[in-house]
C-alpha positions as protocol buffer text, in pm:
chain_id: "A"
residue {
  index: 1
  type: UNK
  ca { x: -1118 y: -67 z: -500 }
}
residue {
  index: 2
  type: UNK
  ca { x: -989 y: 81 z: -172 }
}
residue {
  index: 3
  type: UNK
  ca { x: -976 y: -122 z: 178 }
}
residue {
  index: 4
  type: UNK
  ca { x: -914 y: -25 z: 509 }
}
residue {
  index: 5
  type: UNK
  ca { x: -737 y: -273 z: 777 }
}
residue {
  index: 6
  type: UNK
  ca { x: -759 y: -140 z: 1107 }
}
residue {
  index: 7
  type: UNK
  ca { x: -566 y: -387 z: 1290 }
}
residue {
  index: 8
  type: UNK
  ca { x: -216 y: -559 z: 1286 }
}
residue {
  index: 9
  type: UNK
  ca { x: -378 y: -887 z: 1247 }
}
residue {
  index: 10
  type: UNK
  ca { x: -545 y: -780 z: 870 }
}
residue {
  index: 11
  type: UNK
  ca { x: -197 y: -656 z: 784 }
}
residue {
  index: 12
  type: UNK
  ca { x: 4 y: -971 z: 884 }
}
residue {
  index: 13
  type: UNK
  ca { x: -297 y: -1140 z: 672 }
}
residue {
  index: 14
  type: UNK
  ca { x: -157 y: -911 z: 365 }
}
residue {
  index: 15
  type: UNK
  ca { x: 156 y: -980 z: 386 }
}
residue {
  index: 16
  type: UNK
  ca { x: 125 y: -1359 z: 411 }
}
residue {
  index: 17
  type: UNK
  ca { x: -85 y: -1310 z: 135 }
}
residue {
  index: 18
  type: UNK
  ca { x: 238 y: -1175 z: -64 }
}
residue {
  index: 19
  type: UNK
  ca { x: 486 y: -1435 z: 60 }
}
residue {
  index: 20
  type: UNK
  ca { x: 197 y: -1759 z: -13 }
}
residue {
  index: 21
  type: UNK
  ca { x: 114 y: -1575 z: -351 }
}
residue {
  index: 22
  type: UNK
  ca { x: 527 y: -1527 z: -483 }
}
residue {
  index: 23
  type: UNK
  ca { x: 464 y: -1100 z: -543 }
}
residue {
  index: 24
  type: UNK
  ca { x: 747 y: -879 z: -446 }
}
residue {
  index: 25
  type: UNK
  ca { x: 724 y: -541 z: -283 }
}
residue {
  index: 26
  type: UNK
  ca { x: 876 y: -247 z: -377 }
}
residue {
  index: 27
  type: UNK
  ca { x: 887 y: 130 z: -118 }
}
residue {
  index: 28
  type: UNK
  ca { x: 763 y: 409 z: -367 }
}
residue {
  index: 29
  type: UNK
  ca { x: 787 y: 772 z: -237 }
}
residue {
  index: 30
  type: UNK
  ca { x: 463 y: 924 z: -275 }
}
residue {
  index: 31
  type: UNK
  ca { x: 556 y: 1227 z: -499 }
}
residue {
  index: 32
  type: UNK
  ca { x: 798 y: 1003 z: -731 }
}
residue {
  index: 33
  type: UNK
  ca { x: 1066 y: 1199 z: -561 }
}
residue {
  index: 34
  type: UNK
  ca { x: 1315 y: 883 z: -570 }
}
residue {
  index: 35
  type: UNK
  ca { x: 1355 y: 552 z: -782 }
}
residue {
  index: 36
  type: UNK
  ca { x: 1152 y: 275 z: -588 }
}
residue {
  index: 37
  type: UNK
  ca { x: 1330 y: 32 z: -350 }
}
residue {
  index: 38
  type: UNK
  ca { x: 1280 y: -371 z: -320 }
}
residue {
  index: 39
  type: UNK
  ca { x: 1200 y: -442 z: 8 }
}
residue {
  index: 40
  type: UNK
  ca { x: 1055 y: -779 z: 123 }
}
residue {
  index: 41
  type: UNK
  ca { x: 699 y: -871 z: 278 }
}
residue {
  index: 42
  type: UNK
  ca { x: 779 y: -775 z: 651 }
}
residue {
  index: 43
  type: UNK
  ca { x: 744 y: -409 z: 531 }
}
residue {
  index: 44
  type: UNK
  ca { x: 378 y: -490 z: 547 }
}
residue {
  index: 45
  type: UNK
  ca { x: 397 y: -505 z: 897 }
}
residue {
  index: 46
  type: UNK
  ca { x: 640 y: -225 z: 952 }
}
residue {
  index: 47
  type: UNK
  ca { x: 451 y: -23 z: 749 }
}
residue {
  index: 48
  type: UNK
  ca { x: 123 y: -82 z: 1012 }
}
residue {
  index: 49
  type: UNK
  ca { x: 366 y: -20 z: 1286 }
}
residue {
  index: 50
  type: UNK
  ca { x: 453 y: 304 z: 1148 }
}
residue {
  index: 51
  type: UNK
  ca { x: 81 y: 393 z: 1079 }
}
residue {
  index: 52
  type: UNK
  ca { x: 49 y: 412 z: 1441 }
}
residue {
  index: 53
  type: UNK
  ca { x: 265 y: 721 z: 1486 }
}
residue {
  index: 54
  type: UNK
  ca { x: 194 y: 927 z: 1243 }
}
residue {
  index: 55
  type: UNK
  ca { x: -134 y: 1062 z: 1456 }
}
residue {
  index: 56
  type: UNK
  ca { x: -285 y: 1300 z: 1177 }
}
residue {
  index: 57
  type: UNK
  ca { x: 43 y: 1285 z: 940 }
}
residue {
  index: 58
  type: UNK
  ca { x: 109 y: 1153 z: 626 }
}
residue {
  index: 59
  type: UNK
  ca { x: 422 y: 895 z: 544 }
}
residue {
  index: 60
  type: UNK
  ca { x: 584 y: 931 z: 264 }
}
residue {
  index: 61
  type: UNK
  ca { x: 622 y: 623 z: 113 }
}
residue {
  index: 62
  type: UNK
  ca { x: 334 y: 352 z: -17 }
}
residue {
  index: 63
  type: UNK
  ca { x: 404 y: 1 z: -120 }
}
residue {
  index: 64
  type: UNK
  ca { x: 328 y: -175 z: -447 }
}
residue {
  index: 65
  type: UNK
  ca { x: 271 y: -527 z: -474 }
}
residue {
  index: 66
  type: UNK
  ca { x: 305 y: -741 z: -800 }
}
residue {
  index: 67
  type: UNK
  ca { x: 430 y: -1001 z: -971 }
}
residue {
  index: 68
  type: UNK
  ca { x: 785 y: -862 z: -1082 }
}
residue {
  index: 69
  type: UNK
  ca { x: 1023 y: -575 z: -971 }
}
residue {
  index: 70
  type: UNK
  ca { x: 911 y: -328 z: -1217 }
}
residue {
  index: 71
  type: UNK
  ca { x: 1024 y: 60 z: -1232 }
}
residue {
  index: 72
  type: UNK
  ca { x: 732 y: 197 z: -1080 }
}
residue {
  index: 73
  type: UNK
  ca { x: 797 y: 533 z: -1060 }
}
residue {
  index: 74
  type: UNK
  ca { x: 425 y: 667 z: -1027 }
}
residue {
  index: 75
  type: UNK
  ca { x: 280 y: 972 z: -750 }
}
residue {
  index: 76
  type: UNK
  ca { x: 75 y: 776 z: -520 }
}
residue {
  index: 77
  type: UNK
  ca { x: -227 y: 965 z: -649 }
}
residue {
  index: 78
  type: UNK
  ca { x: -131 y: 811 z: -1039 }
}
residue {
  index: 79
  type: UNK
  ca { x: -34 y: 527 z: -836 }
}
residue {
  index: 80
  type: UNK
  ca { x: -403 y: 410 z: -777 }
}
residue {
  index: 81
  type: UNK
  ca { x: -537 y: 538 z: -1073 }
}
residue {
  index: 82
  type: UNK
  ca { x: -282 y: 273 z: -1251 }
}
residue {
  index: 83
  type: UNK
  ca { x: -372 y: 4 z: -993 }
}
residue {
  index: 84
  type: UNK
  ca { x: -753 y: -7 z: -1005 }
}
residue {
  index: 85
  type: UNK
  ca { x: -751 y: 17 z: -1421 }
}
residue {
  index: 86
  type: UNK
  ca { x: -493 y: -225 z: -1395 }
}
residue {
  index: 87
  type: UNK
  ca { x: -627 y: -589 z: -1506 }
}
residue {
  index: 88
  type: UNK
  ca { x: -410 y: -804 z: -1293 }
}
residue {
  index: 89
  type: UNK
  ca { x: -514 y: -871 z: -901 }
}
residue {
  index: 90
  type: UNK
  ca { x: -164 y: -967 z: -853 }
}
residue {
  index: 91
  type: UNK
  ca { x: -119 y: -575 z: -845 }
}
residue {
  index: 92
  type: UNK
  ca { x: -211 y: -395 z: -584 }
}
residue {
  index: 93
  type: UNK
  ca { x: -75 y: -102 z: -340 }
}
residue {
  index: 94
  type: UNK
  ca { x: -85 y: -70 z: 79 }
}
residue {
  index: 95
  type: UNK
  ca { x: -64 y: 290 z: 239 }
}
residue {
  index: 96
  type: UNK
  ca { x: -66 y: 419 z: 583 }
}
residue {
  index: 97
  type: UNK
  ca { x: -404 y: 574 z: 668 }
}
residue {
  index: 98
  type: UNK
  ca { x: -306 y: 876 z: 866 }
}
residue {
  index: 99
  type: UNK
  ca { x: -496 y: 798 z: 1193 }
}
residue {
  index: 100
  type: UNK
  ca { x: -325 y: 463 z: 1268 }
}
residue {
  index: 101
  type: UNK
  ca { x: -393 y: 121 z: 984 }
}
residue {
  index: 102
  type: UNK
  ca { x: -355 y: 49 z: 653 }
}
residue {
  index: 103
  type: UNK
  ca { x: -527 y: 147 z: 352 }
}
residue {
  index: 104
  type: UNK
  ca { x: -491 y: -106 z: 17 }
}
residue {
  index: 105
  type: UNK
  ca { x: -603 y: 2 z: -308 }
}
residue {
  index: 106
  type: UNK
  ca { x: -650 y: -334 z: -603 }
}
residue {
  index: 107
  type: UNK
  ca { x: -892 y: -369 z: -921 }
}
residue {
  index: 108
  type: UNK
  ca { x: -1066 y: -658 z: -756 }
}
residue {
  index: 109
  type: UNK
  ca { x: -1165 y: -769 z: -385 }
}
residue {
  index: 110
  type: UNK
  ca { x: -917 y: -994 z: -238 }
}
residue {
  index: 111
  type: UNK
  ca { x: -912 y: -1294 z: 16 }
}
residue {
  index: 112
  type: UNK
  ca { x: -739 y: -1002 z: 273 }
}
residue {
  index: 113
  type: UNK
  ca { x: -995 y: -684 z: 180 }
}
residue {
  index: 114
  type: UNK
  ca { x: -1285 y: -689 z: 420 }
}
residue {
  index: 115
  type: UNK
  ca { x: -1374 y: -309 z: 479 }
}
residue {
  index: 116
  type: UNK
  ca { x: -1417 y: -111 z: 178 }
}
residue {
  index: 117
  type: UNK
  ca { x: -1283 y: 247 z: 224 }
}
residue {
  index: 118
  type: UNK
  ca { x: -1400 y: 409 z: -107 }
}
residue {
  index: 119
  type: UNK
  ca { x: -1355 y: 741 z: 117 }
}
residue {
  index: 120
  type: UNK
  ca { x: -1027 y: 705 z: 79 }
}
residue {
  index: 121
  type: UNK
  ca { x: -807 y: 911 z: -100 }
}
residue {
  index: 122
  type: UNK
  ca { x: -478 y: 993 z: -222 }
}
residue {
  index: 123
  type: UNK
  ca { x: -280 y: 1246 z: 42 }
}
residue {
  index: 124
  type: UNK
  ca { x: -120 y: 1535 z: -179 }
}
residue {
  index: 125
  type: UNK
  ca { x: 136 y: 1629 z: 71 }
}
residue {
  index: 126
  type: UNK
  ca { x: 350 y: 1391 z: 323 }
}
residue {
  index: 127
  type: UNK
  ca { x: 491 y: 1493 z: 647 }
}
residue {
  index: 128
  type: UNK
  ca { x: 625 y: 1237 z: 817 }
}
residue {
  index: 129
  type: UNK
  ca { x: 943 y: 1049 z: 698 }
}
């Protein structure tokens, strides 16, 4: 399931939704050109802030979510392939959305997804670092 959040105030909600909930965050590039990096909850935020720059482009890095650092290693397109089969809704992944927000990506709705942005889709080439 794919959600959009247009505004900073839906991504603060996400990522006090990954501090109250325990998950960890990890900086995936989107090709799996490099190993994925911890990184704590504010990169929620700093992710948004980024969104607002890119103006058409594509960043390339996404964030997963979960329970426990894992090697996850995936493309961003096998990225949410993985997370909406995945059973857990402890798992899920934020992206920029080229024209300024966020975009998250889970196998069920949660308490933070409002606007569902099925239109969504994976970039296949990133162009802003």
């Amino acid at each position: 399931m794919r959600y959009f959040h247009r505004r900073k105030e839906e991504a603060e909600e996400i990522s006090n939704y990954v501090r109250s909930h325990g998950l960890v965050v990890a900086k995936c590039h989107y090709a799996q050109e490099a190993a994925p990096v911890p990184v704590d909850a504010d990169s929620i935020d700093e992710l948004y802030k980024r969104s607002e720059t890119l103006w058409g482009g594509s960043f390339i890095y996404y964030l997963v979510v979960s329970t426990k650092v894992e090697g996850y290693d995936l493309s961003l397109k096998d990225a949410v392939i993985d997370v909406e089969a995945c059973s857990s809704p402890d798992k899920f992944l934020v992206v920029t959305h080229q024209d300024g927000g966020l975009v998250s990506v889970s196998s069920a709705s949660l308490p933070f997804q409002a606007e569902a942005a099925e239109w969504w889709k994976p970039y296949r080439y990133a162009d802003c670092d």
